[in-house]
C-alpha positions, 0 to 999 in steps of 0.5 A: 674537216676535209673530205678525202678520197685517196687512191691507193695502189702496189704491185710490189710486196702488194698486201703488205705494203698497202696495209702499212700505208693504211696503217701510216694513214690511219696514225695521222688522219683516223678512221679511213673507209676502204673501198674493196681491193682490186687487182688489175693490170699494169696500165702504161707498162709491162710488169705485175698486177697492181692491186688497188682501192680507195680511201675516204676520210673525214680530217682537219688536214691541209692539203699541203700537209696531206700531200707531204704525209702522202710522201713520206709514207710512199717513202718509208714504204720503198717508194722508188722516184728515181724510176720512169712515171709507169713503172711498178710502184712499192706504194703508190697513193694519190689525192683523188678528191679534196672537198670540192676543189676543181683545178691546181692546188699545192701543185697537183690537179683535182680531181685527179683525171685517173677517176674518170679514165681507170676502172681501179680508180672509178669503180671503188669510187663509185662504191665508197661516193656512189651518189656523190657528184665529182667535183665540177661535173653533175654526174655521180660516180655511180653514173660514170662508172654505168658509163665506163667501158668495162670491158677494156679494163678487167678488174678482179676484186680480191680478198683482203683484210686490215685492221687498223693497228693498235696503239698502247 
């Protein structure tokens, strides 16, 4: 079993594209943990607040697996890829933490550097991993985010609940 941090974000239809993509999740991996939501600004461009948490889930899934998962259910939830890399995003999840994997792996950099340089990835890690050490560092989350300026980027934590669906 894999331990997973995904990060979630929307700022299109945000409540209801990021519960199916909870919902998405859950079918496939099982009982995810959710950090609180939090809106924040768009970063690298103008457009709509984002909404944005963090996801940690214990499953026996390969990381390339994960990744084609990620996709499709970025897809199935309008995921525009025709667009530039900032822009607003209908769903947008991203693998933030595989076990303890440092560097390239299926294609993408672990940890993700978003951790350490946004509020809306780092403060809802330091909630779901607090004690928990990033992965090639000795300094937890709860550190970093002690450590973060968090003036520069304001986060406001909404309300927010979801309920896995239930199958028959």
């Amino acid at each position: 079993m894999a331990i997973i941090y995904l990060g979630l974000g929307s700022n299109i239809a945000r409540e209801q594209r990021i519960k199916a993509g909870l919902d998405a999740l859950a079918d496939v991996l099982g009982e995810l943990r959710l950090s609180h939501v939090y809106e924040s600004d768009s970063v690298g461009f103008c457009g709509d607040a984002f909404y944005n948490l963090v996801v940690g889930v214990k499953a026996a899934i390969l990381l390339p697996d994960l990744i084609k998962l990620i996709k499709r259910i970025e897809d199935e939830n309008g995921r525009d890829r025709t667009g530039p890399k900032f822009g607003p995003r209908s769903l947008d999840i991203d693998v933030l933490i595989y076990d303890d994997l440092v560097g390239e792996h299926a294609g993408i950099t672990l940890p993700r550097d978003e951790i350490t340089l946004n509020a809306y990835v780092l403060r809802p890690m330091a909630e779901l991993a607090g004690e928990t050490c990033l992965p090639g560092t000795r300094q937890t989350y709860l550190s970093l985010w002690r450590q973060f300026d968090q003036s520069c980027q304001p986060l406001k934590r909404v309300s927010f609940d979801w309920q896995p669906a239930k199958t028959l």
